[in-house]
C-alpha positions in Angstrom: -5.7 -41.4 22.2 -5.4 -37.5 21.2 -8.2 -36.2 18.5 -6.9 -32.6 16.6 -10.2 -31.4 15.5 -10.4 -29.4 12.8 -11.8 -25.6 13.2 -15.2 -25.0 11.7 -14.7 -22.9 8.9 -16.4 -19.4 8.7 -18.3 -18.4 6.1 -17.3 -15.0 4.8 -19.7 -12.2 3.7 -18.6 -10.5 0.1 -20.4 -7.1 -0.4 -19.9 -5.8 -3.4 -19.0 -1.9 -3.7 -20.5 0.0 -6.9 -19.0 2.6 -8.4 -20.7 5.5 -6.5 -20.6 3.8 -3.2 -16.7 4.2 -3.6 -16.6 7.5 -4.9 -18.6 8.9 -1.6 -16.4 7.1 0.6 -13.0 8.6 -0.9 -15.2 12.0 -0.3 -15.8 10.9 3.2 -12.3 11.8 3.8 -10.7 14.3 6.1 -9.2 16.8 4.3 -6.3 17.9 7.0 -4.5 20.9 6.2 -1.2 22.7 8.4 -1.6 26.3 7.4 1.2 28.8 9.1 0.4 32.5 9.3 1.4 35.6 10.7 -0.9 37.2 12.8 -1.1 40.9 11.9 -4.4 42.0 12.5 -7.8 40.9 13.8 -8.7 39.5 10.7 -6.1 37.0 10.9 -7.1 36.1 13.9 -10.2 35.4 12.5 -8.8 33.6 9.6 -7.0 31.6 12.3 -10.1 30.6 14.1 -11.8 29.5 11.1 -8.6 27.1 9.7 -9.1 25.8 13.1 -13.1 25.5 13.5 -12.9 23.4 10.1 -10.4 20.9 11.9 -7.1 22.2 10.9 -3.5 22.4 12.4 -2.3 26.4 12.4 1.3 27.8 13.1 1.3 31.3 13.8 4.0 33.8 14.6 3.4 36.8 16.4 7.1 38.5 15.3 6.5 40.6 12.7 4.2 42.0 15.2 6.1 42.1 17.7 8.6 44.2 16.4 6.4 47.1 15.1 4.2 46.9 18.2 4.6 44.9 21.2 1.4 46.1 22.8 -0.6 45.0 20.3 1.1 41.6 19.7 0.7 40.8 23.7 -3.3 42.2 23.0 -3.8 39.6 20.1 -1.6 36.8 21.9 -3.9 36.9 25.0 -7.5 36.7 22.3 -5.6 33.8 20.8 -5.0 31.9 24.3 -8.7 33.0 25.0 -9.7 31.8 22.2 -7.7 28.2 22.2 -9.3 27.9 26.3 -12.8 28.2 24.6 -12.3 26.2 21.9 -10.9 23.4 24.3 -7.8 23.7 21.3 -4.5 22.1 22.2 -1.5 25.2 22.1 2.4 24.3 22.1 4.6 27.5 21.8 7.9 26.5 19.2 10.5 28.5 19.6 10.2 32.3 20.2 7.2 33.6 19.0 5.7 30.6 17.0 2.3 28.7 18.2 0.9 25.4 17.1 -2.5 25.3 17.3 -4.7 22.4 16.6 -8.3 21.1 16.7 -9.2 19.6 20.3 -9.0 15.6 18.8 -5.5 16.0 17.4 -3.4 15.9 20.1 0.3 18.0 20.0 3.0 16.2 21.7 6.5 17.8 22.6 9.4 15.3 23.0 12.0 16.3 25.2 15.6 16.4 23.8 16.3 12.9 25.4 13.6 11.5 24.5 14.2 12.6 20.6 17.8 11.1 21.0 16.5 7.8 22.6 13.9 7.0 19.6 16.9 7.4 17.1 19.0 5.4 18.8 16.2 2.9 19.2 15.7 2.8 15.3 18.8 2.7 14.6 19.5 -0.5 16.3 16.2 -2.4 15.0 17.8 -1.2 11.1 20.8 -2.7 12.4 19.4 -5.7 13.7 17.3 -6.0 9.9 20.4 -6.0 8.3 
């Protein structure tokens, strides 16, 4: 003889949100922002590091820079890498002369040509397997 018992069911808890209650939790929201800049002067380094202090991604490029005055622009690139080391920020250089910067818990990953190849082809097939 074989029983199937049925599952006890669960009772469910129903809060009820207010008005206000909502409103501070859409406030409660972070407000991430990609800001790119050139770097031209220490001030911009310091407008950097504050973008990045309030939990922001930066791009910077160091070109413009680096075609009036290379000194300089090797000067501010090793206060930024200084900086990023301190801060415990995560760096990924793009191209020539461009950094991305970002905030210690947002992570920058770099995918390899390959790799960038294999996830097309890999969506490709499950769109063709949809249709």
């Amino acid at each position: 003889m074989i029983k199937i018992f049925k599952p006890k069911k669960q009772e469910i808890q129903v809060t009820k949100i207010n008005e206000t209650d909502s409103k501070r939790m859409l406030n409660n929201k972070p407000n991430l922002a990609v800001y790119a800049m050139h770097i031209l002067s220490i001030a911009d380094i310091k407008r950097m590091m504050d973008f990045l202090d309030s939990g922001n991604i930066v791009l910077v490029s160091l070109n413009l820079l680096k075609k009036k005055n290379k000194e300089k622009a090797n000067e501010f690139l090793k206060r930024l890498i200084e900086y990023t080391k301190s801060s415990k920020a995560n760096v990924l250089l793009i191209g020539n002369g461009y950094l991305a910067i970002s905030p210690p818990q947002i992570s920058i990953n770099k995918i390899n040509h390959s790799e960038k190849y294999d996830a097309i082809n890999e969506q490709q097939t499950i769109e063709n397997r949809k249709s």
